[in-house]
SEDRENLO-176129 format. One record per residue (C-alpha): residue number from 1; residue in one letter; x, y, z. Coordinates in steps of 0.5 Angstrom, whole numbers. Layout:
# residues N
{NUM A {X Y Z}} ...
# end
This chain:
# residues 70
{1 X {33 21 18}} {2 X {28 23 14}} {3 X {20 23 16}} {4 X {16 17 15}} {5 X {10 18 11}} {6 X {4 15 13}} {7 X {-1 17 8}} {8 X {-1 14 1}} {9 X {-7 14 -3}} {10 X {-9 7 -7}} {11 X {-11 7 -14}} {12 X {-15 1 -16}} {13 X {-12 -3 -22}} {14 X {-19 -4 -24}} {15 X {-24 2 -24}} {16 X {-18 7 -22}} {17 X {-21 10 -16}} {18 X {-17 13 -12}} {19 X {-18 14 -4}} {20 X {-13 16 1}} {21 X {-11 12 7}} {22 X {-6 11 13}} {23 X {-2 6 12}} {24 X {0 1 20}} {25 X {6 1 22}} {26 X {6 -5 25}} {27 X {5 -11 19}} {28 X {4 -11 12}} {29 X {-3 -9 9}} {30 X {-3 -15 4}} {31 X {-11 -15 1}} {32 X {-14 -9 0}} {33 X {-22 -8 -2}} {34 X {-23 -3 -8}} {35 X {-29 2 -4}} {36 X {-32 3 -11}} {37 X {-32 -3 -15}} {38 X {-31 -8 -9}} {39 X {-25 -12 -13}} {40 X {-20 -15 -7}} {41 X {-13 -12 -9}} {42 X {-6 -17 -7}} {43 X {1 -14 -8}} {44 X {4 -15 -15}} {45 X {9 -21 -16}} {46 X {15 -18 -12}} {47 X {12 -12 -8}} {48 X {10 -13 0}} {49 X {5 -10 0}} {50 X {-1 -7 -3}} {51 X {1 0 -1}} {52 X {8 -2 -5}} {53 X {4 -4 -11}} {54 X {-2 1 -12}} {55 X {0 7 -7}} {56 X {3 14 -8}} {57 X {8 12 -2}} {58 X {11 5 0}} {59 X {9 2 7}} {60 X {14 5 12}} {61 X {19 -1 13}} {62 X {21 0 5}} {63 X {22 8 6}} {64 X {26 6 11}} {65 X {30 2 7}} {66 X {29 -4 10}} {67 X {26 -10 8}} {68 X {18 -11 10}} {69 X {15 -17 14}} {70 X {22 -20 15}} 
# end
């Protein structure tokens, strides 16, 4: 079984600042607030949470290949 990675770094759509964060492991992280331009991130159409949608690694329910929030 690989290892799940619990550190994604979330990259605003809006000013593409970028900052590394832990992501839980017990729910989905669906609002994210950029820290420098304050604009409040929702996972794209699809994507179950922002770490799915603006993050360089999934949330750790999708790298296990199941599905999230189910």
């Amino acid at each position: 079984m690989a290892k799940i990675e619990l550190s994604s770094t979330i990259t605003c759509p809006h000013c593409n600042y970028s900052q590394q964060e832990e992501m839980p492991t017990t729910a989905c992280q669906f609002f994210y607030e950029c820290n420098k331009c304050k604009t409040l991130l929702k996972p794209l159409s699809g994507d179950c949470c922002v770490y799915c949608s603006y993050g360089t690694v999934k949330c750790p329910p999708i790298q296990e290949g199941n599905s999230c929030c189910n």
